[in-house]
C-alpha positions as CSV (number, residue, x, y, z in Angstrom):
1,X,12.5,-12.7,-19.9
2,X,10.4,-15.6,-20.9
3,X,6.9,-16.3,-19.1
4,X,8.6,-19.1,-17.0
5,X,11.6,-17.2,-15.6
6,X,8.7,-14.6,-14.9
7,X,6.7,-16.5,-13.1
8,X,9.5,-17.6,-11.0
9,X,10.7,-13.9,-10.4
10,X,7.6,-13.0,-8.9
11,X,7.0,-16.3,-6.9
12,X,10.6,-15.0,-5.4
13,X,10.1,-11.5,-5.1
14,X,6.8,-12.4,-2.8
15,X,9.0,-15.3,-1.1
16,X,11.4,-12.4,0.4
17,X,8.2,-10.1,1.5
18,X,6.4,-13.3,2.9
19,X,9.8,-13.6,4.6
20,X,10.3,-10.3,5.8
21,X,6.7,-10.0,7.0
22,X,7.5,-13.1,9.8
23,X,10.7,-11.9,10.5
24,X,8.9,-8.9,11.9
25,X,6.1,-11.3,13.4
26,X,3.4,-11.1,11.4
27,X,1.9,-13.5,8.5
28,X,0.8,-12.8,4.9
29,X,-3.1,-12.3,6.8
30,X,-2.3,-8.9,7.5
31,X,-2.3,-7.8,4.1
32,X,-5.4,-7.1,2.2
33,X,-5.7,-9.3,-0.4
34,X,-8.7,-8.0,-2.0
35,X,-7.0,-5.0,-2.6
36,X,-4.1,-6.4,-3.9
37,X,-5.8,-7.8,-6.4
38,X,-7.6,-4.6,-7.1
39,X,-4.4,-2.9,-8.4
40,X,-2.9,-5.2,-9.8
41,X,-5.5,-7.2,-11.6
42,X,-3.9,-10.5,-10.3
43,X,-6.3,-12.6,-8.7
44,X,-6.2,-13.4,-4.8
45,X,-5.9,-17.2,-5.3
46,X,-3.0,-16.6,-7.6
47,X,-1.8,-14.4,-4.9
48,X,-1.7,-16.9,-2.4
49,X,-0.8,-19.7,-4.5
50,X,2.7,-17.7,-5.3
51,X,3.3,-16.6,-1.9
52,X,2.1,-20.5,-0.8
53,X,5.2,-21.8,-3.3
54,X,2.7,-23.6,-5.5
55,X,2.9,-23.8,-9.0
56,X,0.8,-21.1,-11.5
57,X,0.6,-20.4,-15.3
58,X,2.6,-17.6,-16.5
59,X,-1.2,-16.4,-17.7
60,X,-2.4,-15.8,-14.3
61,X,0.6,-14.0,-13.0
62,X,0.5,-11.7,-16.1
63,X,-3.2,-11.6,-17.9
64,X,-3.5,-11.2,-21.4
65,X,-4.4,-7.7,-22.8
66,X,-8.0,-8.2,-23.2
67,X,-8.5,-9.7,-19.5
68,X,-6.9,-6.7,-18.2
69,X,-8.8,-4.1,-19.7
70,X,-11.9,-6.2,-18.8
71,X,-11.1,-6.4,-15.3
72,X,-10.3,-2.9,-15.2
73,X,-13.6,-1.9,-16.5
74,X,-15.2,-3.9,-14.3
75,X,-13.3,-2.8,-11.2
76,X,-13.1,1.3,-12.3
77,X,-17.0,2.2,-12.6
78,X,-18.5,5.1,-13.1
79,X,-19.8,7.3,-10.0
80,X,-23.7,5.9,-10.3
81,X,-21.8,2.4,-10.3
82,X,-22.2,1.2,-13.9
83,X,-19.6,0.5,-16.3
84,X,-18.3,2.5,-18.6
85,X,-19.7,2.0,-22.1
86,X,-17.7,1.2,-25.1
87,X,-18.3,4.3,-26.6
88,X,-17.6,6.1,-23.8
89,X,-13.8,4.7,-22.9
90,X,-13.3,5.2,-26.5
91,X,-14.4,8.5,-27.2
92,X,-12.2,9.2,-23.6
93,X,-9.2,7.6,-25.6
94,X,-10.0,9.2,-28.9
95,X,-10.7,6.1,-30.9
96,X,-13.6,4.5,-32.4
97,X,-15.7,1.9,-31.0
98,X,-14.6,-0.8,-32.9
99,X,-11.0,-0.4,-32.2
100,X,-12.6,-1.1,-27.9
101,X,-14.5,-4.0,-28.9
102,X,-12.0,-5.8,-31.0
103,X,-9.2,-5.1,-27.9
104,X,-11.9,-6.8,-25.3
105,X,-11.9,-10.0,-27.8
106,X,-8.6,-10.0,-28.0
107,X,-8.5,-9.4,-32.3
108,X,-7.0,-6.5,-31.7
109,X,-3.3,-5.9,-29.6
110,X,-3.2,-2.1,-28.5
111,X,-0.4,0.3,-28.7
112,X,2.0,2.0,-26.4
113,X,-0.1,5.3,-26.7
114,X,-3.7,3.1,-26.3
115,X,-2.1,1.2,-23.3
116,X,-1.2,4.6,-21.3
117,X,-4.5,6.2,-22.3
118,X,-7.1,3.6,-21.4
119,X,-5.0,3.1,-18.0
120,X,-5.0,6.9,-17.0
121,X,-8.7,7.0,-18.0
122,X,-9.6,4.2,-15.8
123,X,-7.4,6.3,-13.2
124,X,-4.3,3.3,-13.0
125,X,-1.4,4.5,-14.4
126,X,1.1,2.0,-15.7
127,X,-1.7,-0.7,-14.9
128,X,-0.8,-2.3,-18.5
129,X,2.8,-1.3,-18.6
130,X,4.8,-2.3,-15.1
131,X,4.7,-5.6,-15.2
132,X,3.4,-7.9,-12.7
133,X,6.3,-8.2,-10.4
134,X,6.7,-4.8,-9.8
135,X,2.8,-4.2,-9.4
136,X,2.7,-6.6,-6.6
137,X,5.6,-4.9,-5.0
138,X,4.9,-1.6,-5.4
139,X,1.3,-2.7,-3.8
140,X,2.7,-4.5,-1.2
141,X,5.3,-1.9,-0.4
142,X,2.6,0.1,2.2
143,X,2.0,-2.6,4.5
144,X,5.7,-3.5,4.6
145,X,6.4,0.0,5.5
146,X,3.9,-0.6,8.4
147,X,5.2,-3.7,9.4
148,X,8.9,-2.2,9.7
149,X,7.5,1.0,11.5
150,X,5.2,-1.0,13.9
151,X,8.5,-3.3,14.9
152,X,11.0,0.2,15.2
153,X,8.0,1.2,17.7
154,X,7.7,-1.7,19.5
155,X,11.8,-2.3,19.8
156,X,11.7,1.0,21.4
157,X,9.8,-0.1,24.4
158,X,6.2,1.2,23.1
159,X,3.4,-1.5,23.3
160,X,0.5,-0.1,20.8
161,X,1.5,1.4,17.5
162,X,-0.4,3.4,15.0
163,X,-0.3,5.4,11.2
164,X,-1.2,8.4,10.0
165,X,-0.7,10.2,6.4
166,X,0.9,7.9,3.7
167,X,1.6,4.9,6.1
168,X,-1.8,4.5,6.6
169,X,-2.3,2.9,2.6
170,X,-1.8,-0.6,3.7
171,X,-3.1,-3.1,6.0
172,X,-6.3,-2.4,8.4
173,X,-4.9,-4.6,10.8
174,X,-1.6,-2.9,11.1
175,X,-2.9,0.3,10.8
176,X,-5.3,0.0,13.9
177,X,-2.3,-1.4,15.6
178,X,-0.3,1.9,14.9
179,X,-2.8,4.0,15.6
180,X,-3.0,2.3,19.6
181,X,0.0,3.1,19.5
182,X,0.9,6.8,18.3
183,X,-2.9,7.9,20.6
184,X,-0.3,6.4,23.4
185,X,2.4,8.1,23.0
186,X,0.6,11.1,22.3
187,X,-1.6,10.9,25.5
188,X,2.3,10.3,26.9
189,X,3.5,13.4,25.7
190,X,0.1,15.5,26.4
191,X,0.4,14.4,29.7
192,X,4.1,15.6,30.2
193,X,3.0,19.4,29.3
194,X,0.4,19.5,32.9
195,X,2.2,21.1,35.5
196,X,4.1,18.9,38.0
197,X,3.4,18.2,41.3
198,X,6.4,17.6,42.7
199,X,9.0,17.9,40.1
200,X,10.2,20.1,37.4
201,X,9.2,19.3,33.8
202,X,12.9,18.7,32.9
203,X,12.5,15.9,36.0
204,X,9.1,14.1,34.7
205,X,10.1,10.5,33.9
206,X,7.5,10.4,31.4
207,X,8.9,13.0,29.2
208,X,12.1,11.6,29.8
209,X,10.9,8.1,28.3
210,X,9.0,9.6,25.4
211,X,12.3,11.6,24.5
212,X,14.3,9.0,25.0
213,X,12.1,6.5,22.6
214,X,12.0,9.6,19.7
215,X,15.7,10.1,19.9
216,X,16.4,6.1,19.0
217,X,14.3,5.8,16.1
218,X,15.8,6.9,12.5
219,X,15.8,10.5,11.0
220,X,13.3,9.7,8.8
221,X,10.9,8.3,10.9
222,X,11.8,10.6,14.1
223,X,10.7,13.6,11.7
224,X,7.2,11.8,10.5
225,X,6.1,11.2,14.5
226,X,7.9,14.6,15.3
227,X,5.5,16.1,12.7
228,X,2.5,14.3,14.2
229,X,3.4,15.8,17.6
230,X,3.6,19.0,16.6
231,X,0.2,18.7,15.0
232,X,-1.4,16.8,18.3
233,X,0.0,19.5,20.6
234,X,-0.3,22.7,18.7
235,X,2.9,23.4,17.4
236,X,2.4,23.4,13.5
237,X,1.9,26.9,11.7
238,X,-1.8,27.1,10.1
239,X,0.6,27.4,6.9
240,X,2.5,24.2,7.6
């Protein structure tokens, strides 16, 4: 694939989540372009200028070598929050320093081996290796997941919606939204255990509702709010 026909799969790959996002009523805001950019190493205004149909250099979609590694140095700091030294990403790597310097000019083209190495040391596997159209996917891939969730929740009659676990690596925005949303359901189904008044448990039109909503949604997500309740209401094993 040359660097055109690159660019241009990207710029459609992000067209279809850009798509998807406002078929489920929300707009490319609710994803969090800073860190987007932080693991992929493709800057926000590229970002934005791809999902905004404008034109970009195949350079800026996919950085050279030497940008990358720079970025990720500057980006993947040590825990007192200074960067790594030469010597110390290349005695990590098990080359000299030389071999470091002449790869952050750009004299020097790494191999496979270097590529994986310096990535896993800077703790971003397959940084170099994925390519940029599956980076940005595989980032954006979270807050999709939210987005879809969210929608399921809010097709089954439920107002607020919220994420826990896994589904929680994407957007703030949808996040808090989820979280309303689950704390509702929850209070919902915490409510439904107090004893009735004047009915049976079987007969309480809450519970009723709240099984009603859990039975429509798919397997897979039935059994990730199923797990949740069990959690929230005491049901999971101390093992579990």
């Amino acid at each position: 694939m040359d660097n055109t026909t690159q660019v241009e799969d990207v710029a459609a790959a992000l067209a279809e989540v850009k798509a998807e996002l406002e078929e489920l009523g929300h707009t490319i805001e609710v994803i969090d372009f800073g860190q987007l950019t932080y693991k992929t190493g493709i800057a926000e205004a590229t970002v934005r200028a791809l999902f905004a149909g404008r034109p970009v250099s195949p350079e800026e979609v996919d950085p050279p070598f030497k940008d990358q590694l720079r970025f990720l140095r500057e980006t993947r700091l040590k825990e007192d929050g200074r960067k790594h030294t030469f010597l110390e990403v290349a005695n990590a790597v098990g080359v000299a320093k030389s071999t470091i310097t002449n790869l952050l000019n750009g004299t020097r083209n790494p191999g496979f081996e270097i590529s994986k190495d310096l990535a896993e040391f800077f703790k971003a596997p397959g940084f170099f290796t994925i390519g940029p159209k599956k980076a940005l996917l595989d980032a954006l891939e979270p807050v999709l997941v939210q987005a879809r969730f969210l929608a399921e929740f809010k097709g089954g009659g439920v107002e607020h919606v919220a994420l826990r676990g896994s589904l929680a690596d994407g957007s703030d925005q949808l996040d808090q939204e989820l979280r309303a949303a689950i704390q509702q359901v929850v209070e919902m189904a915490r409510a439904s255990q107090a004893p009735a008044e004047t009915a049976a448990a079987d007969d309480d039109p809450e519970l009723r509702e709240l099984t009603d909503k859990v039975r429509s949604l798919s397997p897979t997500h039935r059994r990730s709010v199923m797990g949740i309740f069990r959690s929230v209401v005491g049901l999971t094993k101390r093992d579990e």
